[in-house]
Backbone as a chain_set.jsonl record, in Angstrom:
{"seq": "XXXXXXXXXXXXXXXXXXXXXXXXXXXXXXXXXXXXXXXXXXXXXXXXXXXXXXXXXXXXXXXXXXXXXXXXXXXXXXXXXXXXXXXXXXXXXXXXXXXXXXXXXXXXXXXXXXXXXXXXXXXXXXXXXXXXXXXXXXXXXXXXXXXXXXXXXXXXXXXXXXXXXXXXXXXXXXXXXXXXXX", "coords": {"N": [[14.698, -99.213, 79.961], [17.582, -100.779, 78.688], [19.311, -100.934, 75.98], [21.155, -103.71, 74.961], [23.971, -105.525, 73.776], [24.224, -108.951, 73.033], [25.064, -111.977, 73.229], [22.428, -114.079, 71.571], [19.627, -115.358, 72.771], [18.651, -117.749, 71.853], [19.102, -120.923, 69.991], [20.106, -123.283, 67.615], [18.565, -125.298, 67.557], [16.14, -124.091, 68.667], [15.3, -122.506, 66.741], [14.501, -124.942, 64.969], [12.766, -126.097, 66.543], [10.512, -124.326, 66.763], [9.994, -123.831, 63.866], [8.84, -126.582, 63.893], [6.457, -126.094, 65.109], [5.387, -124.087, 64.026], [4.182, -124.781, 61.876], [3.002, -126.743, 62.892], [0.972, -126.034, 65.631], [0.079, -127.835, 67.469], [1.671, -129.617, 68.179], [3.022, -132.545, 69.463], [5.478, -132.835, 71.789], [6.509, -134.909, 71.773], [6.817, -135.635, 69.721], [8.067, -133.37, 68.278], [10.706, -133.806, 69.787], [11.718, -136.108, 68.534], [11.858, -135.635, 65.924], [13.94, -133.47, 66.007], [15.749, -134.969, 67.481], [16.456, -134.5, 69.912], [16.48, -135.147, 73.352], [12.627, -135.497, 75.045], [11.95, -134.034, 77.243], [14.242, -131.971, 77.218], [12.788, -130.568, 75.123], [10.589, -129.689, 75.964], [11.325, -127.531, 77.699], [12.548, -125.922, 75.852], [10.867, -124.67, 75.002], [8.986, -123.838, 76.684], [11.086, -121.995, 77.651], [10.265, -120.218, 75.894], [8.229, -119.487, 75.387], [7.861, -117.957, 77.982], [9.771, -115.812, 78.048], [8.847, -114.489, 75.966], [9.213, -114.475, 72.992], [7.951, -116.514, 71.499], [4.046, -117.138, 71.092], [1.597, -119.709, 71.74], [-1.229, -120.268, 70.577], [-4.297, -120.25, 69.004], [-5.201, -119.375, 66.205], [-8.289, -117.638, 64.183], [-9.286, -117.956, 61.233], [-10.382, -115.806, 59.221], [-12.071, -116.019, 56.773], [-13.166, -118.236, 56.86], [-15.24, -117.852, 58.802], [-17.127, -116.392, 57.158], [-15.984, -113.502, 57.061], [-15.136, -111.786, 54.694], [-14.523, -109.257, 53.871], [-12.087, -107.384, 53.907], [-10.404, -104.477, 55.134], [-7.54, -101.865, 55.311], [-7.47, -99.137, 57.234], [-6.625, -95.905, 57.608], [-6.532, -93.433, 59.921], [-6.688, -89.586, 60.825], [-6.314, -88.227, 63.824], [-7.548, -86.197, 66.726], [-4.92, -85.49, 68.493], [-4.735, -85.739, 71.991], [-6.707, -87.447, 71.87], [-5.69, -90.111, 71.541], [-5.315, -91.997, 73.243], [-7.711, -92.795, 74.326], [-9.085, -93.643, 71.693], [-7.527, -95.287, 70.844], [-7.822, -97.067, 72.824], [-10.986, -97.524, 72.427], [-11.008, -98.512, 69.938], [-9.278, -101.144, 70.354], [-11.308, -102.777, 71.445], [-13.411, -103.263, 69.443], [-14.615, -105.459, 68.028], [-15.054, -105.833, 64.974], [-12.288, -104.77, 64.521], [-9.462, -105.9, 63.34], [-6.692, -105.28, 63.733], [-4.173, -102.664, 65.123], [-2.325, -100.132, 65.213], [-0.611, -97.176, 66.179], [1.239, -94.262, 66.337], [2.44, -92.74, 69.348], [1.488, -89.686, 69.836], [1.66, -88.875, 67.3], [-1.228, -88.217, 65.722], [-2.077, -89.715, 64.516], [-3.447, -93.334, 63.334], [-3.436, -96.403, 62.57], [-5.943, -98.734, 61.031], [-7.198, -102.646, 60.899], [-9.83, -104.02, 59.367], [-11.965, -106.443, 59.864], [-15.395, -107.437, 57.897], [-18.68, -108.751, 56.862], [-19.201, -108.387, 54.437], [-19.571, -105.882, 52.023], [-21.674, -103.884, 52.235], [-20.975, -103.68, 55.038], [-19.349, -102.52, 55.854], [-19.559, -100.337, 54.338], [-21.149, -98.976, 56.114], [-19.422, -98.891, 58.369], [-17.365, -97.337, 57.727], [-18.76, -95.058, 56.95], [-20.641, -94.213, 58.87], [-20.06, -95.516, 61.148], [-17.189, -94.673, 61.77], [-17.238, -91.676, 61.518], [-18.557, -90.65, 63.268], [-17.306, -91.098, 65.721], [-16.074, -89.403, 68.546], [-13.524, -87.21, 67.917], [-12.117, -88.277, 66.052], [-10.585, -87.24, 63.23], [-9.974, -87.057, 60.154], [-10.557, -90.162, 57.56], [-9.004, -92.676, 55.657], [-8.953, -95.119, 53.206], [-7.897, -98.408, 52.269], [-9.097, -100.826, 50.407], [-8.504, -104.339, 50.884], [-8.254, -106.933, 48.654], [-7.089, -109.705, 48.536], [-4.921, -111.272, 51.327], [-1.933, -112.137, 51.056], [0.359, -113.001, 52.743], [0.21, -113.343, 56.215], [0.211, -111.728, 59.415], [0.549, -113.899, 61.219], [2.34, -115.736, 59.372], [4.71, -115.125, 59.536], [7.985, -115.616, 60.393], [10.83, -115.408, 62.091], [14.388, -115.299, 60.596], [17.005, -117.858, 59.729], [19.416, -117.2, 60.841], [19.036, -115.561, 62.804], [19.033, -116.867, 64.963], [21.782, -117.895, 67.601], [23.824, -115.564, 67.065], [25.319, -112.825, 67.829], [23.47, -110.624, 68.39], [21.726, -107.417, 68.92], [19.585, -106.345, 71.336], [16.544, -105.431, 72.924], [16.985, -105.322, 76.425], [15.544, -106.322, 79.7], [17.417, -105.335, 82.448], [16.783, -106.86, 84.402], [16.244, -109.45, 83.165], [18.323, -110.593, 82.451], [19.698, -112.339, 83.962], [17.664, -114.558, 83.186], [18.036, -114.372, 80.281], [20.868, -115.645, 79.893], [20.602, -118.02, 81.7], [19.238, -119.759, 79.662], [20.887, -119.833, 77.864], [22.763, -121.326, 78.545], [21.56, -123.789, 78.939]], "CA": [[15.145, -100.4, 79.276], [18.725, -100.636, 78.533], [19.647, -101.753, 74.759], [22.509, -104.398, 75.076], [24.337, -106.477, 72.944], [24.03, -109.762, 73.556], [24.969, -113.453, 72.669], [21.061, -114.345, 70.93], [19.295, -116.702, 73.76], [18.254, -118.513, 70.789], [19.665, -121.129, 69.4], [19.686, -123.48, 66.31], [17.314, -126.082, 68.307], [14.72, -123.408, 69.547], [14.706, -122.952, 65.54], [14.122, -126.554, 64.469], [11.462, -126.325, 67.036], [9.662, -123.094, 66.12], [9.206, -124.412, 62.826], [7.702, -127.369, 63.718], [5.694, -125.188, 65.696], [4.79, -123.055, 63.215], [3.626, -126.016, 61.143], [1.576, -127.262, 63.56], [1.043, -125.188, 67.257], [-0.23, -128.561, 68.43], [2.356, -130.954, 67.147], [3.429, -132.819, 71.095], [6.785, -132.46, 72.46], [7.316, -136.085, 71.619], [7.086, -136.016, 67.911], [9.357, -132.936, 67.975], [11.936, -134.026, 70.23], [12.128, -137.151, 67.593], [12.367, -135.22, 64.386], [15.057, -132.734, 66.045], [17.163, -135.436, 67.358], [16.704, -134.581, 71.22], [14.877, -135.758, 74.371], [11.313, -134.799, 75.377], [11.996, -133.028, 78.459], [14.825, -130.52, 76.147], [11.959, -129.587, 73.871], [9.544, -129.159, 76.742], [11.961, -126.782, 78.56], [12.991, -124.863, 75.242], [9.426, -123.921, 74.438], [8.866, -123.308, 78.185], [11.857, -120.835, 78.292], [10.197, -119.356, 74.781], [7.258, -118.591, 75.917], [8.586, -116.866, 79.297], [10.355, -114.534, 77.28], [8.149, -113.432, 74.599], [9.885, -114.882, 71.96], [6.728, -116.947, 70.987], [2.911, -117.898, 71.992], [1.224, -120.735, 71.101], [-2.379, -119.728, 70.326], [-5.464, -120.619, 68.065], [-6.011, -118.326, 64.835], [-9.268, -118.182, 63.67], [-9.308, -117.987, 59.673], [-11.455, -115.136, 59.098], [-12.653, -116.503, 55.351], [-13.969, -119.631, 57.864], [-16.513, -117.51, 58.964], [-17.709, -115.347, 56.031], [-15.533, -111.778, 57.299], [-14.417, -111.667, 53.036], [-13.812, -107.336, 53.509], [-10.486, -106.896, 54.738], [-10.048, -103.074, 54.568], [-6.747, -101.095, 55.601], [-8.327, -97.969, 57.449], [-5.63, -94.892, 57.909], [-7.006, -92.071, 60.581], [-5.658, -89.116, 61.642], [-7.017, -88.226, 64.93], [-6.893, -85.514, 67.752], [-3.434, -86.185, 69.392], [-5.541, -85.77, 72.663], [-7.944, -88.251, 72.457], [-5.404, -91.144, 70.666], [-4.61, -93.117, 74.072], [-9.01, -92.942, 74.254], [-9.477, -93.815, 70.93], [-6.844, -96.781, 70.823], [-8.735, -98.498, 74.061], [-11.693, -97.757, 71.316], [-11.052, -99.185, 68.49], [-9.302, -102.303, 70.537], [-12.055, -103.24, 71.98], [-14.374, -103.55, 68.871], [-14.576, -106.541, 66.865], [-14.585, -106.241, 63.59], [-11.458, -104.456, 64.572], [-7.991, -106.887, 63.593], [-5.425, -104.161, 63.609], [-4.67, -101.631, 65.966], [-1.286, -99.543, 65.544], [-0.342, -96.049, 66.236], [2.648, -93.656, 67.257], [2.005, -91.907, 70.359], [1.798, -88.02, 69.94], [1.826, -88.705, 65.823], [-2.125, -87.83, 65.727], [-2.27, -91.051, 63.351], [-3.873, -94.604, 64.047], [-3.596, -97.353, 61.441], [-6.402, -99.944, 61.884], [-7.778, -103.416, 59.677], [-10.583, -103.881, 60.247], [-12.837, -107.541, 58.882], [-16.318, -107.737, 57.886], [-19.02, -109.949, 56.025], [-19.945, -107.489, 53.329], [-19.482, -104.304, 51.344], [-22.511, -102.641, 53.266], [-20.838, -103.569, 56.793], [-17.851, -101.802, 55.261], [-19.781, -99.307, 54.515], [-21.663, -99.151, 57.84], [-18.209, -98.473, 59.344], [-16.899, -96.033, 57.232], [-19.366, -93.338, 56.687], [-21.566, -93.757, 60.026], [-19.077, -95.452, 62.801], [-16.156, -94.183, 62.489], [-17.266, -90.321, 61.563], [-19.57, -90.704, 64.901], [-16.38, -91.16, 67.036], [-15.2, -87.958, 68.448], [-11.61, -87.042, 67.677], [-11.473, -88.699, 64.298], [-11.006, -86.029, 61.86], [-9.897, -87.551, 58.778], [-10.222, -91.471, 57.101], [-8.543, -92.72, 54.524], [-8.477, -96.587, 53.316], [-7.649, -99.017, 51.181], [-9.26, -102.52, 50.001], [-7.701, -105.33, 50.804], [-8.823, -107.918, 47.849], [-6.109, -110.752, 49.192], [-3.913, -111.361, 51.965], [-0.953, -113.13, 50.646], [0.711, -113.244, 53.924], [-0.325, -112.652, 57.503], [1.299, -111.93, 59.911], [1.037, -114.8, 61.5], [2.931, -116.609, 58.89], [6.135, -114.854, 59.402], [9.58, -116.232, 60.999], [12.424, -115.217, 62.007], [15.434, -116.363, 59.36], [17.951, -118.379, 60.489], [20.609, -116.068, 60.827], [18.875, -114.838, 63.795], [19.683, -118.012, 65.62], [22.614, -117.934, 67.911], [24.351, -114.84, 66.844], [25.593, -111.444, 68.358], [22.01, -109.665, 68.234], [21.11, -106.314, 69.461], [18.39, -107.093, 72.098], [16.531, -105.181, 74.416], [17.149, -106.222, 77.955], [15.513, -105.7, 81.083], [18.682, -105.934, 83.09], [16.333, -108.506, 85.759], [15.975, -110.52, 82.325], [19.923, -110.779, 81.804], [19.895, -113.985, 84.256], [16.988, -115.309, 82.429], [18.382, -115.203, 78.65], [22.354, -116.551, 80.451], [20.299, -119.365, 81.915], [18.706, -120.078, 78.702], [21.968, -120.053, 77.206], [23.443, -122.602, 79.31], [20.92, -124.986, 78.817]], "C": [[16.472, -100.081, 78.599], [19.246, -101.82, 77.079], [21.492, -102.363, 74.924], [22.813, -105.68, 73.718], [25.004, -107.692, 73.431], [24.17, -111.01, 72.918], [23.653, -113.773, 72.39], [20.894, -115.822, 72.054], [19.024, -117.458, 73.292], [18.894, -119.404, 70.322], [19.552, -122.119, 68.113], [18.012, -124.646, 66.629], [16.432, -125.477, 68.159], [14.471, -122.947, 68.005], [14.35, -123.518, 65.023], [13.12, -126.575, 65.475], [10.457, -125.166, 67.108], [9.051, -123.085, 65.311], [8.688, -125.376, 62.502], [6.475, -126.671, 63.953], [4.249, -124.512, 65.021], [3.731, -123.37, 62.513], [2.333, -125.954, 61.779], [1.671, -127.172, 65.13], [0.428, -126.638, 68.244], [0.49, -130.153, 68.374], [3.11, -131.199, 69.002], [4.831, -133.012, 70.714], [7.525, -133.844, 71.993], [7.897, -136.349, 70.234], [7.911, -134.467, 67.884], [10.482, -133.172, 68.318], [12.667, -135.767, 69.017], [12.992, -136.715, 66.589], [13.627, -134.351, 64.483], [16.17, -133.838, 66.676], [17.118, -135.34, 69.227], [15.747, -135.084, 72.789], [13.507, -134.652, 74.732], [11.341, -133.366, 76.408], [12.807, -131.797, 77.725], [13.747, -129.719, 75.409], [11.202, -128.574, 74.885], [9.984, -127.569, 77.762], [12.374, -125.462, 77.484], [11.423, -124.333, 74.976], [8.818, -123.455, 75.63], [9.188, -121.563, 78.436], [11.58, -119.565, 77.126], [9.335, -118.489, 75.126], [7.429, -117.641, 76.885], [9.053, -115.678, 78.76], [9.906, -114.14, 76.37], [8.311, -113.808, 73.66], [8.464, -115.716, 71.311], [5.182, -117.282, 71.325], [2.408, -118.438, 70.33], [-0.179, -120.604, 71.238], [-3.154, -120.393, 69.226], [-5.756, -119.768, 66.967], [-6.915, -118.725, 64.599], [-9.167, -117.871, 62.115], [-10.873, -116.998, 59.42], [-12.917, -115.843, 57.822], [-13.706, -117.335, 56.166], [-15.627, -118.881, 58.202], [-17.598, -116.083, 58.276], [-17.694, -114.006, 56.077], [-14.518, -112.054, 55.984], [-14.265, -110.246, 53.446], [-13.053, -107.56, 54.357], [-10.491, -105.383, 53.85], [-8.803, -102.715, 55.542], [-7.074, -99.814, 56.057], [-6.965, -97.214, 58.029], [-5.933, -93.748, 58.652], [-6.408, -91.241, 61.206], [-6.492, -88.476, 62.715], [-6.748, -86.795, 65.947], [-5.937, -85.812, 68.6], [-4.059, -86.033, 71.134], [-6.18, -86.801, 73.576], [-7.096, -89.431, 71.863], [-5.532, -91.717, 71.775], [-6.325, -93.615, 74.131], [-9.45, -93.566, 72.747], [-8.791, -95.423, 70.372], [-7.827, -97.78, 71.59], [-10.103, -98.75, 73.077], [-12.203, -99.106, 70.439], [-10.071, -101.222, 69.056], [-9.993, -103.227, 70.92], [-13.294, -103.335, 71.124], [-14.202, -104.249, 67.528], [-14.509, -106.906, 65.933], [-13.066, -105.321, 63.365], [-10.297, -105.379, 64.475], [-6.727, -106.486, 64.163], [-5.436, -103.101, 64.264], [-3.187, -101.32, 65.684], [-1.539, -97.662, 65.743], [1.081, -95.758, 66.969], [1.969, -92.669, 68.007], [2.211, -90.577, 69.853], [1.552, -88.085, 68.48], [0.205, -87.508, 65.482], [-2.452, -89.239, 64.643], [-2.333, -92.705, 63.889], [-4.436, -95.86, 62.925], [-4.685, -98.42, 62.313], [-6.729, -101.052, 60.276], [-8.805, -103.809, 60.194], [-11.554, -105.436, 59.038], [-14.284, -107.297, 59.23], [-17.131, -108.102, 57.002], [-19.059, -109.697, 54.722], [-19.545, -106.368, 53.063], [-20.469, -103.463, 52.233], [-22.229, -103.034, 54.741], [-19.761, -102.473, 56.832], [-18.392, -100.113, 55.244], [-20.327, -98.029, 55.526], [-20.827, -98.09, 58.078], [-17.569, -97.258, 58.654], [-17.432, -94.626, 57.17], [-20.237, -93.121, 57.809], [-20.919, -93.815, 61.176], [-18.26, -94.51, 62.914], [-16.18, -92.286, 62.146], [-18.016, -89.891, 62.873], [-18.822, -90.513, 65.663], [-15.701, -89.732, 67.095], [-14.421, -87.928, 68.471], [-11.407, -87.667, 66.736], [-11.543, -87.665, 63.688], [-10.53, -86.248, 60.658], [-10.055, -89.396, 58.337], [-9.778, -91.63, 55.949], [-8.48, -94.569, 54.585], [-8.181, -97.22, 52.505], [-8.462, -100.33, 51.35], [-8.049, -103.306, 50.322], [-8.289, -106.895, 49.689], [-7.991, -109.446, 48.449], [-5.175, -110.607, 49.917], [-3.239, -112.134, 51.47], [-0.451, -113.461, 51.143], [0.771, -112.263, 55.007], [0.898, -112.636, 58.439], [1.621, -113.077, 60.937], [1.542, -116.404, 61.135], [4.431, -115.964, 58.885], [6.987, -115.595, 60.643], [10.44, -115.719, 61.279], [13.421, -116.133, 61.116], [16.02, -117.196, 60.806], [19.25, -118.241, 61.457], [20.26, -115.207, 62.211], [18.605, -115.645, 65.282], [20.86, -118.242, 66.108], [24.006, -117.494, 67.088], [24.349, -114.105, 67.638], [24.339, -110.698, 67.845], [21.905, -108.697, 68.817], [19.753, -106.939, 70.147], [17.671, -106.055, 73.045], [16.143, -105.582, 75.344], [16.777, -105.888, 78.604], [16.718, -106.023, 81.73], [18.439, -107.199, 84.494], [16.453, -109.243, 84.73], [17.619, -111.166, 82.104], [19.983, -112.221, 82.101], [19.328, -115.154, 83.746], [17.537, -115.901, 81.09], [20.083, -115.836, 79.726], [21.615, -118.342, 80.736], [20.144, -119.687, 80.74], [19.648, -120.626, 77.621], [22.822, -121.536, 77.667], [23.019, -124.177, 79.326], [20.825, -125.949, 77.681]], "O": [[16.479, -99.063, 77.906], [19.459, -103.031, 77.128], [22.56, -101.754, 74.974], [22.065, -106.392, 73.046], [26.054, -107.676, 74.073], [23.39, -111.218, 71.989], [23.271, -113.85, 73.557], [21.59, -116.832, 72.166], [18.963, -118.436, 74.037], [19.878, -118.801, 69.893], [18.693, -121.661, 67.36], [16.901, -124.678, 66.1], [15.561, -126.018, 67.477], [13.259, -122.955, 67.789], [13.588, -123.015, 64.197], [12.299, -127.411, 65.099], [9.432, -125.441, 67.733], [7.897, -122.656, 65.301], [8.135, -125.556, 61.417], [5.557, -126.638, 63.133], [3.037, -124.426, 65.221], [2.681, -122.74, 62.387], [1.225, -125.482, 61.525], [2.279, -127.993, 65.817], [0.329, -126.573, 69.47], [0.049, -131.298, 68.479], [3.59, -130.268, 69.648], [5.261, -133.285, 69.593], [8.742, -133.961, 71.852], [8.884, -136.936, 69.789], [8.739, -134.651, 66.992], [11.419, -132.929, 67.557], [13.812, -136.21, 68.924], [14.152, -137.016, 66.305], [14.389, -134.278, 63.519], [17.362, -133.654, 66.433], [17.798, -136.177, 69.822], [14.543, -135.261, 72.973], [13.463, -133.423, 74.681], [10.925, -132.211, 76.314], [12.224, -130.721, 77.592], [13.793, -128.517, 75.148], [11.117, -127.347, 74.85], [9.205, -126.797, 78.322], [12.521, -124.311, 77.895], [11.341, -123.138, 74.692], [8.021, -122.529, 75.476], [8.573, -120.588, 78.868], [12.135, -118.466, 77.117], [9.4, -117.263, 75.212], [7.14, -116.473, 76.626], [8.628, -114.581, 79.123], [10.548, -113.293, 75.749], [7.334, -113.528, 72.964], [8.027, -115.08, 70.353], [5.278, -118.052, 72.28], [2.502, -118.189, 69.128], [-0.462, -120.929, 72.391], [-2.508, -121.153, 68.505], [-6.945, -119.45, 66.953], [-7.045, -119.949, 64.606], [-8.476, -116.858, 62.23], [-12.04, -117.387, 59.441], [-14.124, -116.03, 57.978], [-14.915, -117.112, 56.116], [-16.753, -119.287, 57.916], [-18.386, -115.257, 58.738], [-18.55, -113.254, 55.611], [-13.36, -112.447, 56.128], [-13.108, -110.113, 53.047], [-13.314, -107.918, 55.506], [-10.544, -105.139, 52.645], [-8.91, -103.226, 56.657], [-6.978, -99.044, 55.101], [-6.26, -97.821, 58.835], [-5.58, -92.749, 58.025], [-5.623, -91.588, 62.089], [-7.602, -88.159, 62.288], [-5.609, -86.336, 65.863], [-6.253, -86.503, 69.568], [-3.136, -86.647, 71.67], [-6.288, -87.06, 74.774], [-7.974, -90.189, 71.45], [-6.335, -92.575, 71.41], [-6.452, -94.832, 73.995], [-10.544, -94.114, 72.884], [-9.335, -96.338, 69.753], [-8.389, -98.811, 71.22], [-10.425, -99.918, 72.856], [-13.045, -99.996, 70.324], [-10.195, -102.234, 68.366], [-9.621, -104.399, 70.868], [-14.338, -103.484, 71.758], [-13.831, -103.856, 66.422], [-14.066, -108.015, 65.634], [-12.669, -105.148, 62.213], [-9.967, -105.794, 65.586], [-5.935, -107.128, 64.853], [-6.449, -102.402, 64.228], [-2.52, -102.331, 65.907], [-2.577, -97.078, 65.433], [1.774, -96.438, 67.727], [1.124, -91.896, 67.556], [3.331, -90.395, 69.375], [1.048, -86.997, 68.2], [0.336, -86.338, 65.122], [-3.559, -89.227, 64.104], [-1.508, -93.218, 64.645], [-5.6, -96.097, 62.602], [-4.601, -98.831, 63.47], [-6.622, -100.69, 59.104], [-8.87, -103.994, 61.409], [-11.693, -105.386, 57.816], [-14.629, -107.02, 60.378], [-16.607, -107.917, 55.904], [-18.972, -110.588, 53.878], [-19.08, -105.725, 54.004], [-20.086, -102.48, 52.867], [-23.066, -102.792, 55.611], [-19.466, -101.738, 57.774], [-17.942, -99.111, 55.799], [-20.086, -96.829, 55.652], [-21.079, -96.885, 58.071], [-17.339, -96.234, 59.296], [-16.893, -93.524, 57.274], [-20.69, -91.983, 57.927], [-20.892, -92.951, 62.052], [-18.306, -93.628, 63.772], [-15.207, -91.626, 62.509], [-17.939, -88.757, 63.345], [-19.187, -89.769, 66.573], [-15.078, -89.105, 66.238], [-13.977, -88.789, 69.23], [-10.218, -87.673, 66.419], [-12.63, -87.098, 63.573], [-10.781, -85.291, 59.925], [-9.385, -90.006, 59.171], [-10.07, -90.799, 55.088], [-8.122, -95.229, 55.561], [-8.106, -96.523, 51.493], [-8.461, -100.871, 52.456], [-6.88, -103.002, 50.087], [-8.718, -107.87, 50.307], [-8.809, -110.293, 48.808], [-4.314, -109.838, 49.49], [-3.841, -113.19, 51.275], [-0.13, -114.577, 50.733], [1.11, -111.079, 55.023], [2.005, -113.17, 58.386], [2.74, -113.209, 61.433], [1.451, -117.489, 61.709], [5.259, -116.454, 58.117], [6.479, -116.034, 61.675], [11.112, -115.458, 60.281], [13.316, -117.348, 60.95], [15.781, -117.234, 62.013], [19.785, -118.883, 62.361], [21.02, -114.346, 62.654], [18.145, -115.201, 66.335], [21.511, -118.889, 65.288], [24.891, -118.218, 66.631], [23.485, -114.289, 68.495], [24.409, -110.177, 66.732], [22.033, -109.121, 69.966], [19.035, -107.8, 69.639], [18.314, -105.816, 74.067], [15.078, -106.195, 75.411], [17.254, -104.775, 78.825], [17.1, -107.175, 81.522], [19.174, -107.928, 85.159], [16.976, -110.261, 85.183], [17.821, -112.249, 81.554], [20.178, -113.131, 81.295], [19.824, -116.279, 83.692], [17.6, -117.073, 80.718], [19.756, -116.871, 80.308], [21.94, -119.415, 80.227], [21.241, -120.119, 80.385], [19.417, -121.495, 76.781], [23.3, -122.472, 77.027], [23.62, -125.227, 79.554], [20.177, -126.988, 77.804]]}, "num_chains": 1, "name": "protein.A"}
């Protein structure tokens, strides 16, 4: 992958329609192309060419609170560097799992992990995850309130049809140019 600098395929539109978006992931093409000012088919084509490229999906959150997962914990493990690429597929694949990061080779595997109660919490802490082989240390924190998730963040504005650092597949180049043109 070849880091290029690049006119931003983005522009102030595909912002004014992001944050309707954002608002409301099921708000129709008609009532945004109103409130921004442009026809139906423009909106339908910029949120088209968003999705294609990564830049956004339009998905369902479920609201954990909704269904009575109140422990949000921050779990910090450091792991056999070994077994991380085994222990990632793991821990993504089990449900009260939210959060899955790590750096390859680090030996370290941040996870969050929701569930209903203090003794599910505890469950997981002192029986699951010392059970799994190649964990060798935990460390965590409470989470008492999320104040913001991450799927309330944005890009500013400023990151709307500017000179951006990007990286490019160089097959994608024709993709963001078209995108630009449109």
């Amino acid at each position: 992958m070849a880091d290029k600098t690049i006119s931003s395929p983005f522009d102030s539109l595909d912002f004014a329609i992001i944050q309707r978006l954002h608002r409301d992931g099921r708000l129709p093409a008609t009532k945004i192309a109103r409130s921004v000012g442009v026809d139906e088919r423009t909106v339908r084509n910029r949120i088209n060419r968003m999705v294609k490229l990564g830049a956004i999906r339009i998905v369902a959150i479920a609201e954990p609170l909704a269904f009575n997962y109140d422990t949000a914990t921050d779990i910090f493990l450091k792991v056999e560097t070994e077994r991380e690429a085994e222990l990632v597929d793991l821990f993504l694949n089990m449900r009260h799992v939210s959060y899955v990061a790590y750096g390859p080779g680090s030996g370290e595997i941040s996870l969050e992990v929701r569930l209903k109660n203090h003794a599910g919490l505890r469950e997981f802490l002192v029986h699951t995850l010392p059970s799994i082989p190649g964990v060798k240390d935990i460390s965590y924190t409470m989470v008492p309130q999320i104040l913001k998730n991450i799927d309330e963040w944005l890009p500013g504005e400023e990151d709307f049809s500017s000179e951006t650092p990007l990286p490019v597949e160089m097959d994608q180049l024709d993709e963001v140019a078209q995108g630009q043109r449109e």
